[in-house]
C-alpha positions, 0 to 999 in steps of 0.5 A: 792856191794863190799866193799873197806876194803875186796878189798885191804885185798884180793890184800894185801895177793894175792901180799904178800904186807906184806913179802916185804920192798920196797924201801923208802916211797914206802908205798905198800897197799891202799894209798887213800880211797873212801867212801868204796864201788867199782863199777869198778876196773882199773889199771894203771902203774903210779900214774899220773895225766893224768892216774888219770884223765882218770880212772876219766872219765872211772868211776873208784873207785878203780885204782891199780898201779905199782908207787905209789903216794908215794916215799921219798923225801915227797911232800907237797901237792901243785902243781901236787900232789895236782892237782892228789888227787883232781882228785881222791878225786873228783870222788870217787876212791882209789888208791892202790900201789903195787911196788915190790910184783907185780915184785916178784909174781911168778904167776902175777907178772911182771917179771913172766909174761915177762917169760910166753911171751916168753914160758919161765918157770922160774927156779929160782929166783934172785935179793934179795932184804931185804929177797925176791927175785925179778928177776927170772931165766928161761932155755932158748930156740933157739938162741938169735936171736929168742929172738930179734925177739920175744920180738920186736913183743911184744915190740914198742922199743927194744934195743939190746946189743947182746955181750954174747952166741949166744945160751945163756942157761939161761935168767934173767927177771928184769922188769923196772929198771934193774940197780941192775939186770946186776951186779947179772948175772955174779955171777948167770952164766947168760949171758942174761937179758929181762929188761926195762931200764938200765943206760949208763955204762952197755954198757961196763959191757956188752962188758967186761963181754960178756952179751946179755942185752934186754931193752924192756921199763920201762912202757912197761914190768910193765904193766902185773902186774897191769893187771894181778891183776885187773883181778884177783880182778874183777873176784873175786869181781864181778865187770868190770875192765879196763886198763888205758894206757898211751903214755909212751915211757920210 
């Protein structure tokens, strides 16, 4: 039977968690322990109590996210924070967190996977974040219109802010959040971005500055690199893995 220790030892040095400096209280690596032995991998995109509850029931014992429990300001532990450790205390079951090295990873990370998707191969990275690189930069191929109707095949909701090339030549992919992404795109020479959700004021930026932006959903473009990693894990370890979905529409 495997053992905890080794699991997150292999998902520390497969997703490099050591290399990157998350964003505050990200606290990337095993956040909540079990009695140290793993029957059933699963992997959710947010460390939530319905997603919780769910790995609970499917007899899960070590659940891998996107969004930790973690983030700053701290919680105390009362309330729904409560509520979410009892559920995993309770049934015997990690939770290990992997935010920006399962966006970067150039194999299994989100942003790679969004690429792969689309028959697109990555040419080069962007979006610097304290030394490591997040986004990544791939050749295009076929009109934007292609594009459109590629990704709302893959995707439930797309918006599309179609105001740059026609035949754009390049593509950018910033999974989740691509707040920090738009304003990198000019510098980079790169007019089109695949992202998940983006604030109000880059309709204008995108208008001023002739940019084609794709907003697929923030759970939606971050399930990959949880899936990616369970599968990975599963088949190294020996065990079955599930994905733990959730009805998020943001």
């Amino acid at each position: 039977m495997p053992n905890l220790a080794d699991l997150a030892a292999w998902c520390d040095r497969r997703t490099r968690r050591a290399a990157f400096v998350d964003f505050p209280g990200a606290a990337n690596g095993l956040q909540v322990a079990n009695n140290g032995r793993v029957t059933k991998i699963g992997a959710a995109v947010d460390a939530g109590l319905v997603p919780f509850e769910r790995a609970a029931a499917a007899g899960i014992d070590f659940l891998i996210v996107h969004h930790g429990l973690f983030w700053t300001p701290l919680q105390p532990v009362t309330g729904p924070v409560y509520r979410k450790l009892a559920v995993l205390l309770r049934a015997n079951c990690a939770l290990y967190s992997s935010h920006l090295p399962l966006d970067a990873h150039p194999r299994i990370g989100n942003n790679a996977l969004l690429a792969r998707q689309l028959g697109l191969r990555p040419a080069r990275t962007f979006l610097i974040h304290e030394g490591e690189p997040i986004g990544l930069i791939a050749r295009a191929a076929g009109p934007r219109t292609a594009l459109r109707r590629r990704l709302e095949r893959l995707y439930p909701r797309v918006v599309a802010i179609e105001c740059g090339a026609a035949r754009p030549r390049q593509v950018a992919f910033c999974s989740g959040s691509g707040n920090h992404a738009v304003p990198e795109l000019v510098p980079e020479g790169v007019d089109t971005l695949v992202t998940g959700e983006l604030r109000e004021e880059w309709f204008n930026f995108a208008q001023e500055h002739r940019l084609n932006l794709y907003l697929c959903g923030h759970y939606a473009t971050e399930v990959h690199g949880v899936r990616a990693l369970a599968a990975e894990v599963a088949r190294r370890f020996r065990v079955p893995w599930e994905f733990i979905a959730t009805d998020n529409p943001l």
